[in-house]
Structures are given as structure tokens and as C-alpha cells.
N, C-alpha and C positions, 0 to 999 in steps of 0.2 A: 504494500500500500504506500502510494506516495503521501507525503509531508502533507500537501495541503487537503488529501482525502481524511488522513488520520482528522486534520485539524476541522476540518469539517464536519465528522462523526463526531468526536468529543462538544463542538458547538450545539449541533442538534441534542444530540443526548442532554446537552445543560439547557438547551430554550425548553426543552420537551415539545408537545403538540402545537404541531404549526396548522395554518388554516385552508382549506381549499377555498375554489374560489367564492363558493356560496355561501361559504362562512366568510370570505373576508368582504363579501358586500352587504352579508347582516351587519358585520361591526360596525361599517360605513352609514349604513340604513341608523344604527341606535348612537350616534354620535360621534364614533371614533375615529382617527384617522388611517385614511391610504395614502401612501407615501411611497413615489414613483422615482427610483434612483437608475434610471435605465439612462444611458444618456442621448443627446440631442439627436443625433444619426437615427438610431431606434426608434425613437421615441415620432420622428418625421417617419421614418420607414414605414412603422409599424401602428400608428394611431396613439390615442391617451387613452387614461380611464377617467369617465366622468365624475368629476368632482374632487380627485386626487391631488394632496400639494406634490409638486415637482420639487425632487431636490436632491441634487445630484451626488453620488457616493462620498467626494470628496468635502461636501461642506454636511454630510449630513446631522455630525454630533453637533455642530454646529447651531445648527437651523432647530435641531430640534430639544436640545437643553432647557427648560423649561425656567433655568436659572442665569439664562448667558444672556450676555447682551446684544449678541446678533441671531436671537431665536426668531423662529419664525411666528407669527402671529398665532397663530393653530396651537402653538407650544405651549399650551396654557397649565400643566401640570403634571407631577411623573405618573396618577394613577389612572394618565388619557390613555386609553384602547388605540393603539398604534401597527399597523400592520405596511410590513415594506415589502418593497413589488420590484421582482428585480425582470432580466428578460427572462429566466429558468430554473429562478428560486436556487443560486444556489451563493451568490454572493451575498442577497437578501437575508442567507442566517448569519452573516457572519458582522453584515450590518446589524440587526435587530439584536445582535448579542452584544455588541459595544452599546446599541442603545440601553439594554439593560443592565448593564456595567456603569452605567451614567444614572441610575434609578427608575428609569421607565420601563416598573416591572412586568408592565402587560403589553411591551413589545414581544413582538413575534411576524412570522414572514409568512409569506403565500407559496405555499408547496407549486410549483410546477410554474413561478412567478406570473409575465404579464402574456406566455402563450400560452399556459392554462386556461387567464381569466379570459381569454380569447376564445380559445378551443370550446370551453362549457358556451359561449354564447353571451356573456355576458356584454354590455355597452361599452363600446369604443368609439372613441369620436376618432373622427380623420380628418 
């Protein structure tokens, strides 16, 4: 097994249960956020998810600290329902696990990221 499979298995196993997509457009439907780290190219290539903040991997701790001074609006607290959307769910646990290393304990990722929420049918704008 390479290093970053190891490091990947070890991340899931500490996130535990990540969401499909029908569960992470519930969390969205009761409040929470979708958070769309796929970047610009993709993201044109491939469409958005409706209502999702954009915010790309490398500002993500950033943006979403609920205690930094360049939070993003949406960051309104660590016990906010937060779900990251990568393009295949697989850099999204590795974000969602630094988010919860920063106290946002009910981050967690979208299994099979944004060609999942694709694949189930779910809304994509273009």
C-alpha cells in the first residue's frame, strides 16, 4: 500500500461515516453547508452544485474557521453541518479531516464527491 492510501484509510477510519449524495443534500436541505473544493477547470468543465460555497482546497481552513479573520460568511460556528465535495471524494476526507482538527466536528465528505452527486441525478447548474 502506498503512503498516501495508508494515509487515507487511517483519515476515513478517524472521520468514520461519510455521506452519499442524498444524505449530503439533506444536510444542505436542514441548514448545513456544501463546500465545493474542486477547482476552476472542473468546476467550468463539469457544472456546480446548487447553493454550495466554492472554496478552493488551498484556502479552505481558511475560509472556513469559524474563528479566523478571513472566514467565510457561512462560517458561522464549529457545531455547523459541513460537508466537502471534492471531484471523487477522495481528497475531500483529507480536507474534512483538517476541518475537524480545527473543531468543526460535524465535518465530513461526500463519498464518490461531485461525480456521485452527479451520477445519483442530483442538480447541477452549468
Amino acid at each position: 500500500m502506498s503512503a498516501i492510501d495508508a494515509l487515507l484509510a487511517r483519515a476515513r477510519q478517524e472521520l468514520g461515516p461519510r455521506v452519499n449524495p442524498q444524505e449530503a443534500a439533506a444536510v444542505q436541505e436542514a441548514g448545513g453547508l456544501l463546500v465545493d473544493i474542486r477547482y476552476a477547470q472542473l468546476r467550468e468543465r463539469d457544472g456546480t452544485l446548487p447553493g454550495a460555497l466554492i472554496v478552493e482546497r488551498n484556502e479552505l481552513e481558511w475560509r472556513l474557521d469559524p474563528t479566523g479573520a478571513h472566514r467565510a460568511p457561512e462560517a458561522t460556528h464549529h457545531d455547523l453541518p459541513v460537508v466537502i465535495i471534492c471531484n471523487e471524494g477522495y481528497a475531500s476526507t483529507l480536507a474534512a479531516l483538517s476541518l475537524r482538527q480545527l473543531g468543526l466536528h460535524r465535518a465530513t465528505d461526500l463519498t464518490g464527491g461531485f461525480q456521485a452527486w452527479r451520477t445519483a441525478g442530483l442538480p447541477v447548474l452549468t
